[in-house]
PAKERO-665763 format. One record per residue (C-alpha): residue number from 1; residue in one letter; chain; x, y, z. Coordinates in nm, 2 decimals. Example, Ala and Ser with C-alpha at 12.3 -4.5 7.8 and 13.67 -1.06 7.14 Angstrom:
# residues 2
n:res:chain:x:y:z
1:A:A:1.23:-0.45:0.78
2:S:A:1.37:-0.11:0.71
//
This chain:
# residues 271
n:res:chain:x:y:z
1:X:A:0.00:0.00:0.00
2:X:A:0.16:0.34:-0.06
3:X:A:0.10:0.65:0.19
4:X:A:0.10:1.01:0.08
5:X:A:0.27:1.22:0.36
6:X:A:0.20:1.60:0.31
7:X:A:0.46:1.68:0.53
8:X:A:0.76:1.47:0.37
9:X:A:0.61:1.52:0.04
10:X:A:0.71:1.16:0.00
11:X:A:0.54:0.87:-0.10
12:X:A:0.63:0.55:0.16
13:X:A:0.53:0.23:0.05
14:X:A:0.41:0.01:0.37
15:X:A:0.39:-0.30:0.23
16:X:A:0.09:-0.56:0.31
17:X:A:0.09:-0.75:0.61
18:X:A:-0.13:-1.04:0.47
19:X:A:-0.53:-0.98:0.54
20:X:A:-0.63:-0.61:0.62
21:X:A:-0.65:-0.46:0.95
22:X:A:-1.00:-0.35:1.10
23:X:A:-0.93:-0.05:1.06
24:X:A:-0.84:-0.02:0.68
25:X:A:-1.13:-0.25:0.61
26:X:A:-1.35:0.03:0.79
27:X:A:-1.17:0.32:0.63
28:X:A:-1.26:0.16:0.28
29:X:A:-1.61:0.08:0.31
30:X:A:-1.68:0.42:0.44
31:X:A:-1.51:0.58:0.17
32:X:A:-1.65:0.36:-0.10
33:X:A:-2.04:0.42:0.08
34:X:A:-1.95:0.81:0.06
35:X:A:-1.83:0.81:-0.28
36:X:A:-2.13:0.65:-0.39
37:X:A:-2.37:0.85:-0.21
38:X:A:-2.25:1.17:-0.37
39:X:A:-2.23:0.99:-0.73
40:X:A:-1.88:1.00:-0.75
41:X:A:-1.74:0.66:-0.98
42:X:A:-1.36:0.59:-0.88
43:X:A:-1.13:0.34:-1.03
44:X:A:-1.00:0.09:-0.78
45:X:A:-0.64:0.16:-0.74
46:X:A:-0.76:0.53:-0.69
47:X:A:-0.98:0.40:-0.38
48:X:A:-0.65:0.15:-0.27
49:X:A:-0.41:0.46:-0.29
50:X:A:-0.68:0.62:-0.08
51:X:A:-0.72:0.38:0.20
52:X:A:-0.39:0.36:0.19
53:X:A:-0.38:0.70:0.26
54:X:A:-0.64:0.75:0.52
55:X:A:-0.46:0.45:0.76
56:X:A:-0.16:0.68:0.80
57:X:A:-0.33:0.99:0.89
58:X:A:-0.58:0.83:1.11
59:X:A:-0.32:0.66:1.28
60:X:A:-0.10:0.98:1.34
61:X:A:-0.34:1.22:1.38
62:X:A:-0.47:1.30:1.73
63:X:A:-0.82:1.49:1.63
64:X:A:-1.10:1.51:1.33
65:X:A:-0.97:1.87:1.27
66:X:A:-0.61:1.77:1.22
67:X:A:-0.67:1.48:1.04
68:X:A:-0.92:1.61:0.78
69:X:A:-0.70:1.89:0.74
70:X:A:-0.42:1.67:0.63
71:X:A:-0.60:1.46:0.41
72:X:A:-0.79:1.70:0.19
73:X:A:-0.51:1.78:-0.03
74:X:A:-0.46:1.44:-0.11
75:X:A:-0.85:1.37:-0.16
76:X:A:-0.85:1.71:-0.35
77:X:A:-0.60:1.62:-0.63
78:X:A:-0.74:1.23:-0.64
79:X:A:-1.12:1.31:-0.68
80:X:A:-1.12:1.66:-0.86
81:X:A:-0.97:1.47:-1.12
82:X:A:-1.30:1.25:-1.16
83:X:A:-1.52:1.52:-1.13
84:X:A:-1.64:1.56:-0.74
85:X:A:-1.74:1.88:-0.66
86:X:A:-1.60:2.09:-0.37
87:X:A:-1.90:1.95:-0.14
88:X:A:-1.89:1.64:-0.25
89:X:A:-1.50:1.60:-0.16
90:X:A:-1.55:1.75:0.19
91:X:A:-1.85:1.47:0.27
92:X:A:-1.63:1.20:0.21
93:X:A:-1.39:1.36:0.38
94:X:A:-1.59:1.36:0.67
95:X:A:-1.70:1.03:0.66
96:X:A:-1.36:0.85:0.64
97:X:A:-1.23:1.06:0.92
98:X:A:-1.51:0.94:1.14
99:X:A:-1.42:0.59:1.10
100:X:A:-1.15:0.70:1.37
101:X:A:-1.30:1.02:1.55
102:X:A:-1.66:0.87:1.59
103:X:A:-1.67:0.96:1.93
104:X:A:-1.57:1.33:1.81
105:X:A:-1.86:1.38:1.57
106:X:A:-2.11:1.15:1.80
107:X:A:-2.04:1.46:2.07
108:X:A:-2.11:1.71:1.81
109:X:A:-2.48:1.85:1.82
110:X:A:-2.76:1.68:1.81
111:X:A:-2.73:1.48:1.50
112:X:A:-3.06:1.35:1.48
113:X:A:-3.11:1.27:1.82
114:X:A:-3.20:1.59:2.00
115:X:A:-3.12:1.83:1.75
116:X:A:-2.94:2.08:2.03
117:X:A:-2.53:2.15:2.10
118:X:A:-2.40:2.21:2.40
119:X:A:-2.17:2.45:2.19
120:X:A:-2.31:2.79:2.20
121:X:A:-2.22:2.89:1.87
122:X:A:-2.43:2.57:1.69
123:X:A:-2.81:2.59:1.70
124:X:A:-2.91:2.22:1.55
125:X:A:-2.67:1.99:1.34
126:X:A:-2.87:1.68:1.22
127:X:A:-2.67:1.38:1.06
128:X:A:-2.86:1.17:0.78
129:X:A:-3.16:1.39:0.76
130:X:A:-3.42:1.29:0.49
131:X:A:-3.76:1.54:0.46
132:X:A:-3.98:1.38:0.15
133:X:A:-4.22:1.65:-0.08
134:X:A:-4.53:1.67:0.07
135:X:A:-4.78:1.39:-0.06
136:X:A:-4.52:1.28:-0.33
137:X:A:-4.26:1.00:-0.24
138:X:A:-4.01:1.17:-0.41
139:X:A:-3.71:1.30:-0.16
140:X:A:-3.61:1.68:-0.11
141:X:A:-3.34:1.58:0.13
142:X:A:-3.16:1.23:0.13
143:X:A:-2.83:1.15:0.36
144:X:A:-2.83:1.52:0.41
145:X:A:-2.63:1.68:0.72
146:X:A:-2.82:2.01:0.86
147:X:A:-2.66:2.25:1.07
148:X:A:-2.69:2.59:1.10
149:X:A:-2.47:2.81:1.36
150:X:A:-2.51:3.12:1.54
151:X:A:-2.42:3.47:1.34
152:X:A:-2.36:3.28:1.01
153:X:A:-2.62:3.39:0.70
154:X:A:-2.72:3.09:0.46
155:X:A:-2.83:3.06:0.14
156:X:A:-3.09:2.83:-0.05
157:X:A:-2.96:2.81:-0.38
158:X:A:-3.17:2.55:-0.68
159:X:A:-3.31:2.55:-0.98
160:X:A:-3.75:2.67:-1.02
161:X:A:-3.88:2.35:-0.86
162:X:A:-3.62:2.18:-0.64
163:X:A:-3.73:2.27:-0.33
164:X:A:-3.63:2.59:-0.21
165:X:A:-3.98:2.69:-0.08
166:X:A:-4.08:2.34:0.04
167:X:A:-3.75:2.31:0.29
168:X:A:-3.81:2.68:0.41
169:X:A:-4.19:2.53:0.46
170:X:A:-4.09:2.29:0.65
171:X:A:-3.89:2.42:0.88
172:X:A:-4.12:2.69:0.99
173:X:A:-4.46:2.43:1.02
174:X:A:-4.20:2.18:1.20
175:X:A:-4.21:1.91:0.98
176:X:A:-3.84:1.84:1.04
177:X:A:-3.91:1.64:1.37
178:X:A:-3.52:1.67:1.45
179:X:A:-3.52:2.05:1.52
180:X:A:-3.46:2.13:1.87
181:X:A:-3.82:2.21:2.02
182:X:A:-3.69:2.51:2.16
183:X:A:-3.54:2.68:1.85
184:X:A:-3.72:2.97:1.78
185:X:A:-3.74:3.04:1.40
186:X:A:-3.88:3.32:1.22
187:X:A:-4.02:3.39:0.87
188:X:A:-3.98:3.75:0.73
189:X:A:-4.11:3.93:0.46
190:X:A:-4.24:4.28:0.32
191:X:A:-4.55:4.19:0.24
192:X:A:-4.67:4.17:0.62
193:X:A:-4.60:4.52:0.66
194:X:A:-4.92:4.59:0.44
195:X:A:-5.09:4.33:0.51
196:X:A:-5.11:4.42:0.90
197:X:A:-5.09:4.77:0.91
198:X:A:-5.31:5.12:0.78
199:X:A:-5.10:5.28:0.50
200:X:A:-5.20:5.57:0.67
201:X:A:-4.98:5.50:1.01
202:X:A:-4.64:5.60:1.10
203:X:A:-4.35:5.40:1.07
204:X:A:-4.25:5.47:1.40
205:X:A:-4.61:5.34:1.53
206:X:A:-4.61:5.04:1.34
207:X:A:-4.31:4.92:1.45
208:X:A:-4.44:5.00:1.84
209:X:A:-4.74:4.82:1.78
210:X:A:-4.60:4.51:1.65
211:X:A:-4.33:4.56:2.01
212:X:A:-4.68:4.49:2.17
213:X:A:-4.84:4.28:1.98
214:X:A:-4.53:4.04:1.96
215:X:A:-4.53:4.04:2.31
216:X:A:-4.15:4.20:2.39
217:X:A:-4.25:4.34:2.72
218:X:A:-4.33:4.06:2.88
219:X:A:-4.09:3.79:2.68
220:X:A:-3.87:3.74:2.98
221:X:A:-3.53:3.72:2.81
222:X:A:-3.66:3.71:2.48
223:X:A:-3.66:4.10:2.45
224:X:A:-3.48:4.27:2.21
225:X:A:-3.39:4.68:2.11
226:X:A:-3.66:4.93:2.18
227:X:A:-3.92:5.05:1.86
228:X:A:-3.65:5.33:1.78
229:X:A:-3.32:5.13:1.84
230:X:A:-3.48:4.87:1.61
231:X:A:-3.57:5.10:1.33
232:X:A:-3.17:5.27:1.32
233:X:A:-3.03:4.94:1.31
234:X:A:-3.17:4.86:0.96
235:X:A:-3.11:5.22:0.84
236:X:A:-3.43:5.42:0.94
237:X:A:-3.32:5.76:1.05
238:X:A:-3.56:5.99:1.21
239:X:A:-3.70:6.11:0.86
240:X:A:-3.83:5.79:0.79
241:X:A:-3.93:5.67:1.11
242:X:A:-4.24:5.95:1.07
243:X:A:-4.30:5.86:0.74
244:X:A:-4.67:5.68:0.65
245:X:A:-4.66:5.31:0.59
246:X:A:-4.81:5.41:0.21
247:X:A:-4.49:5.58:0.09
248:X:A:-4.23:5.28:0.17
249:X:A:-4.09:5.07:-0.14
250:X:A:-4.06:4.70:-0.12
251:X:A:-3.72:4.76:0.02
252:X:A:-3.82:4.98:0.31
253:X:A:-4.09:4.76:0.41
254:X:A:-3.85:4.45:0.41
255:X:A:-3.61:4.64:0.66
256:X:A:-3.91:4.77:0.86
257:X:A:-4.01:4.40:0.90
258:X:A:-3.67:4.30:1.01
259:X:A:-3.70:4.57:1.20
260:X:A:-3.99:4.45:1.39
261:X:A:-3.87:4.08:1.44
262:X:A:-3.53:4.22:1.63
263:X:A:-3.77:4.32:1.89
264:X:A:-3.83:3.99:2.00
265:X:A:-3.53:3.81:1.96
266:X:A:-3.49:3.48:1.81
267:X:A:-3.27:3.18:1.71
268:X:A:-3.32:3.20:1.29
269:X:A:-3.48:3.47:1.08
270:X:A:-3.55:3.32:0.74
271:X:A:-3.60:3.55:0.49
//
């Protein structure tokens, strides 16, 4: 078997010791069960240099961090070559390096079981999630790992009919039974602004009524910035706080609905 070491920048061969060890037999049927679960189709010496690969990191390396770290260059120049995509690369990635680490990711949050970390900075990380279409037995997410953490924006990106809506659907009705039943999410958009309020009212008076009617008062730790406060931090100066509802564009009324949801604070705005 031959070993790429990043640091030497050598090739050592190792030579076989008769049948394989447990561990290279699990290092090889996780990355052959990753491969194929993000499509990728590699030849077999590719997936032998590989293993071969993996068994010398994992066996040196004293974390998940440091050992993913050294093997991505290696699993970079092997499977860009036969077409994986960035994502795809880091996936398998992760699952080899857990053949080790398992106790490393199992203590990570959540994962399916209940959906919370104990890391402040991760909100819900679910391994292996799968949420089907509504009525149809056709699968938006398969094998997927969801996580989303603390002061970090995300993006739903697809083509007209992949899903975008649906997945944004279901997290806010709670059809993804894994989310943590105390994760407070949030749906904004402009169009409430005119729905709710008289075109006629100040935007300094919606935004207090909404305060009240969401409840910031007496949402014991759950309070956020004051009407006014609020307002400023999405760019309304005192002009357009005393504005009428009826002049705001599109824009405006998007950031006056922001606005109004950082009154009461929560875990995910999703916009």
């Amino acid at each position: 078997r031959f070993v790429l070491s990043r640091r030497s920048r050598v090739v050592k061969y190792r030579g076989s010791e008769g049948c394989p060890g447990a561990m290279e037999q699990q290092v090889r049927e996780a990355l052959q069960g990753a491969l194929s679960s993000v499509g990728v189709s590699v030849e077999e010496d590719i997936v032998d240099y590989l293993v071969g690969a993996c068994e010398g990191v994992l066996e040196e390396s004293a974390d998940a961090a440091s050992a993913e770290q050294e093997l991505r260059e290696v699993f970079e120049a092997q499977l860009e070559a036969c077409g994986a995509a960035a994502d795809s690369i880091s996936a398998v990635l992760t699952a080899v390096v857990r053949v080790k680490f398992a106790d490393e990711a199992s203590s990570r949050p959540a994962k399916g079981q209940n959906g919370k970390s104990e890391e402040s900075d991760v909100l819900c990380c679910i391994s292996d999630l799968l949420l089907m279409y509504g009525g149809s037995s056709k699968a938006l997410l398969s094998h997927t790992t969801f996580e989303m953490r603390r002061n970090h924006r995300y993006g739903i990106v697809g083509h007209n009919g992949a899903g975008k809506t649906t997945l944004m659907s279901a997290l806010l009705s709670g059809a993804v039974k894994e989310m943590p039943a105390d994760l407070n999410l949030v749906h904004v958009h402009g169009g409430s602004v005119m729905e709710a309020g008289d075109p006629e009212m100040l935007v300094l008076d919606y935004a207090r009524q909404r305060r009240a009617e969401l409840g910031c008062d007496a949402a014991e730790g759950l309070t956020g910035p004051d009407a006014g406060d609020a307002l400023e931090a999405v760019g309304f100066g005192a002009e357009m706080q005393v504005k009428n509802l009826g002049q705001l564009s599109g824009g405006w009324r998007m950031r006056l609905a922001l606005a109004c949801v950082m009154m009461k604070r929560c875990d995910v705005l999703l916009l």
